[in-house]
N, C-alpha and C positions, 0 to 999 in steps of 0.2 A: 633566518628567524624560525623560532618554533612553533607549532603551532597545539594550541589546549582549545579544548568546549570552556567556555567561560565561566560555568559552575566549577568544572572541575579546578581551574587554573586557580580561582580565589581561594578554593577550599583550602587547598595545598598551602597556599600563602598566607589565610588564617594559621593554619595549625603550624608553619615553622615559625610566623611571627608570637604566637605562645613559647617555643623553644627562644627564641631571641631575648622576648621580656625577662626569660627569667635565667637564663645563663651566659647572656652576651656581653656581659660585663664582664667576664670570666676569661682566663687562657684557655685554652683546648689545654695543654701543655697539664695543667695543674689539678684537670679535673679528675675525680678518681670516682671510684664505683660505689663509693657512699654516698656521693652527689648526685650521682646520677641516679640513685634508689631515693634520695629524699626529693629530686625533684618527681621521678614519677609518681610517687605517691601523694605528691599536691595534684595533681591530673584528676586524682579520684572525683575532685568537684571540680562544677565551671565558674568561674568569676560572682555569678548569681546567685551562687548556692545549692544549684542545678547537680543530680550527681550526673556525670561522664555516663555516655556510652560506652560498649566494650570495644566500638566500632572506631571511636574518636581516639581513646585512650590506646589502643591498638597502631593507629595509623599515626599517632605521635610519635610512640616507640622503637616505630620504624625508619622513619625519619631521622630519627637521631641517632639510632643506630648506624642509618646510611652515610649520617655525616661524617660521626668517630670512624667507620670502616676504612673512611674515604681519606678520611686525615693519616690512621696511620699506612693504610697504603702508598699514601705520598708522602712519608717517612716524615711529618708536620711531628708527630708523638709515636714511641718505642712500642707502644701495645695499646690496642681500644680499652677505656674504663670499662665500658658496657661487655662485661662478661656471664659468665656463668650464673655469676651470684648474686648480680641483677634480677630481680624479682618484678614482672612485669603484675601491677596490680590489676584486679576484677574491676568492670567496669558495669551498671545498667544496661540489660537487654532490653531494647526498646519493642515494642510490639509495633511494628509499622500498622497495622490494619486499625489501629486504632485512630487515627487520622483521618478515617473515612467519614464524612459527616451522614448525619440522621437525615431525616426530612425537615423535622422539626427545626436540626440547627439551621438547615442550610436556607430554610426558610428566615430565620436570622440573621444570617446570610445577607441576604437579596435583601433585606429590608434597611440594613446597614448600609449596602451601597448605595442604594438609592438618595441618600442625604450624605454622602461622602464625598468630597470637592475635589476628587481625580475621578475625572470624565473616562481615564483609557481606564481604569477600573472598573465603573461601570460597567465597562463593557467586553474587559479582558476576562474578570472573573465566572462571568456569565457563559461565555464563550470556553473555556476550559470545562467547568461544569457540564455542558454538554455536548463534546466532543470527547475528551477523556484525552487531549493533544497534551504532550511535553513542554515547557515553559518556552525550552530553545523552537519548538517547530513550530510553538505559534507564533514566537515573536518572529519567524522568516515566513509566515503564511501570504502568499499571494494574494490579491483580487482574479488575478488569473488561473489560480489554482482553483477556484471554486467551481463548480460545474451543477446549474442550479436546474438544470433540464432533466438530470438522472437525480437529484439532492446529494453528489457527492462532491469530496476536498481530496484534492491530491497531494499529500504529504512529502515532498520532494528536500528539505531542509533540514537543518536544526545552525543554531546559532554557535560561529565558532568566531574566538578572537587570537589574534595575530599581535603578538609582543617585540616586538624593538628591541633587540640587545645592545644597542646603542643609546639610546635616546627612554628605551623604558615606556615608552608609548603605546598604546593599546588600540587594535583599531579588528573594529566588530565586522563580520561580514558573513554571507551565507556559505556554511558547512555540511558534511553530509550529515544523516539522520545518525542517528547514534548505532543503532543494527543495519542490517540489510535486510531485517523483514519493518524494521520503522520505515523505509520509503512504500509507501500503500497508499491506497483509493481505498477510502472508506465514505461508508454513506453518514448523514447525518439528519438530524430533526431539524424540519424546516424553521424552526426558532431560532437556528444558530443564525440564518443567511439573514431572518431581521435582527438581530445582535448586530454582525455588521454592516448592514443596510446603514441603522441607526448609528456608528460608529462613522462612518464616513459621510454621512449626514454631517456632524459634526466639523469633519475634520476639512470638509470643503469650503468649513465658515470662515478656516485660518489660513490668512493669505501666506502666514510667514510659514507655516508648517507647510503649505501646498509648495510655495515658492524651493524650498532647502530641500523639497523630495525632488521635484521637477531636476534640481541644479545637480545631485548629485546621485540622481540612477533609480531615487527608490520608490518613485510614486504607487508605482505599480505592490508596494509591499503595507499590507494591512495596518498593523499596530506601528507605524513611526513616533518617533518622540517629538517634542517640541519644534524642532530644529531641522526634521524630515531624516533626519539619520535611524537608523536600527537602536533599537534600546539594550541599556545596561540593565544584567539580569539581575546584580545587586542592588539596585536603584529600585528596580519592579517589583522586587519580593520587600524591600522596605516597605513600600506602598501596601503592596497588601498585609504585611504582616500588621500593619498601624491599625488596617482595618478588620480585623481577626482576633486583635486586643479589643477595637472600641464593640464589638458585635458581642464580645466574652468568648471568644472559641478558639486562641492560641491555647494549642495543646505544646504543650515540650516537644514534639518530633513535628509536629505541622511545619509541610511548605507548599508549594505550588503541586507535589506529588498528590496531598491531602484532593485537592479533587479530583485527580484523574484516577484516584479509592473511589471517589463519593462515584463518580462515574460507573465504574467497573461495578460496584455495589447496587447501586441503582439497575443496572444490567442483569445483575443475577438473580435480584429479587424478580426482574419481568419475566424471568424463567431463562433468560441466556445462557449456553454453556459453557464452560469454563475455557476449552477450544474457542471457541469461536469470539470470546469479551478476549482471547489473548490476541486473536488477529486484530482486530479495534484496535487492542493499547499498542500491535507495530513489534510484539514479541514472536519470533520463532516460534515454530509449531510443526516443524517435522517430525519428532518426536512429542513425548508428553511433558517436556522440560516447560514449554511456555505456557502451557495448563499449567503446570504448575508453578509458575512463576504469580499468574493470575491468582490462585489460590492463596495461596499463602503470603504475597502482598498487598494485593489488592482489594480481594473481596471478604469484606466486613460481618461473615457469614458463616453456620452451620454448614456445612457439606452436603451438599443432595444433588443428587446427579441432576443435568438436563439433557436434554435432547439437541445435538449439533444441529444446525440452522444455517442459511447464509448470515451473511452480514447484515442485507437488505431486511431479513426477514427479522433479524434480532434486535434493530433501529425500529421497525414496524413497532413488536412488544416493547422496547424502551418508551417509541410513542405513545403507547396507548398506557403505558405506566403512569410515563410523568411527562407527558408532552404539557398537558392543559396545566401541570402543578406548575411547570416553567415559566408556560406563557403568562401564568395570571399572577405571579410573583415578580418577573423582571420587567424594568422600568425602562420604560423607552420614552425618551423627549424627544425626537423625531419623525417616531413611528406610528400611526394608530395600530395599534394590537389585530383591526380586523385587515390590514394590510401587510401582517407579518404572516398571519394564516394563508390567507391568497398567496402566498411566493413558495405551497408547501411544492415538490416537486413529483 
């Protein structure tokens, strides 16, 4: 069996199932290089009307190119259509940094979920928001990864799925961090621990969700789905995508990155430096590459130097930025608010 991170495996499978709908009815045999220029220049939009990124429209072309390579290296057809004179078209540069929310949105935000009928949102998106964690490491976040004595989480995961070449089955289970600088101990605002304080409040009301973690290994893991199993990441970005529309704030590139921006953002405005919000986000930093990574996709922001910091000290100024905006915007149905402050660490 092979193994993909579960964003990436889908992605892949979105974009050949577009090559599928719209040349699968076709020989390989028959197609020629006018075909294959008329379908890529349908790529230039998406379904919606949407124009393509350079980045989507790119990774189509490659794809298909791999296919045809593949074909006539396995003597299937005499020469690949996709030559020369195949014109691969311009697509939309997306500005990632633009995904990072305001205060005002994000205030929007919070006030969305709170009357929004998925409880793990509540509490998921909250929890992203200020942690600035990967969609895959929170959904493998421990209860024993937390460590509320010093206020920090130990990033030890990310979410990887396991496919069946038999059977086509898919089965979720915990993966390594996407880097070797993503496995970190980072500190956190003591809001995060009443997030999931209030979170597991909940989850201990449901016998059948306690019962299917109990049975099959995962009690011990935070965010479970209904059924105690690890959650599907396409299933959770539905979820909140629905809520991103009903709030008014789906931008065209917005996903679960959109807050680990708002985060990094939020970070830079407290005066954080650009070093040091890169060790948070679990980016390299031996060099100046994962400052720079910070910068240019993350932080929502003018360029002005700051002063390197620990971690501890950069969660400090995050707290004193927007500790108190957090706490008086998220909604806790289990928690009193002056019982979230008391757990600061």
């Amino acid at each position: 069996m092979d193994q993909f991170k579960d964003t990436v495996f889908r992605w892949y499978e979105d974009m050949a199932k577009t090559i599928k709908d719209q040349l699968g009815d076709r020989y390989v045999e028959d197609l020629t290089s006018a075909d294959i220029q008329i379908y890529l220049n349908t790529l230039k939009y998406k379904d919606n009307g949407q124009p393509s990124s350079e980045s989507r429209i790119k990774k189509i072309s490659e794809i298909l190119n791999s296919i045809l390579k593949y074909s006539f290296e396995e003597s299937y057809i005499p020469r690949s259509p996709y030559n020369s004179n195949v014109e691969r078209p311009k697509g939309v540069e997306l500005d990632s940094r633009e995904t990072a929310f305001t205060v005002e949105e994000t205030v929007k935000l919070l006030k969305t979920i709170k009357h929004c009928e998925s409880p793990v949102m509540r509490s998921m998106i909250p929890a992203l928001l200020v942690s600035g964690l990967r969609i895959g490491e929170m959904l493998c976040l421990k209860y024993s990864d937390l460590d509320r004595d010093v206020g920090t989480i130990s990033v030890k995961n990310s979410l990887e799925t396991t496919y069946d070449e038999d059977t086509g089955k898919a089965v979720r289970q915990l993966g390594t961090t996407k880097t070797v600088a993503g496995k970190r101990v980072i500190p956190v605002l003591p809001v995060f621990f009443g997030i999931i304080d209030n979170w597991k409040a909940f989850v201990e009301k449901d016998d059948r969700r306690v019962d299917g973690a109990k049975k099959q290994g995962n009690y011990d893991i935070i965010f479970i789905n209904n059924d105690g199993k690890l959650r599907n990441v396409t299933t959770t970005r539905s979820k909140c995508t629905a809520i991103l529309i009903k709030a008014g704030l789906k931008k065209s590139n917005t996903t679960f990155h959109g807050f680990r921006r708002t985060y990094a953002t939020f970070m830079y405005e407290a005066g954080v430096s650009d070093t040091t919000i890169a060790k948070l986000l679990g980016h390299e930093v031996k060099s100046d590459d994962g400052a720079d990574v910070a910068r240019s996709h993350y932080i929502n922001k003018a360029r002005t130097a700051h002063l390197d910091t620990s971690m501890s000290e950069a969660v400090r100024m995050f707290d004193e930025y927007v500790g108190k905006f957090f706490l008086e915007n998220i909604h806790f149905t289990h928690l009193k608010k002056s019982q979230i402050r008391s757990k600061k660490a």
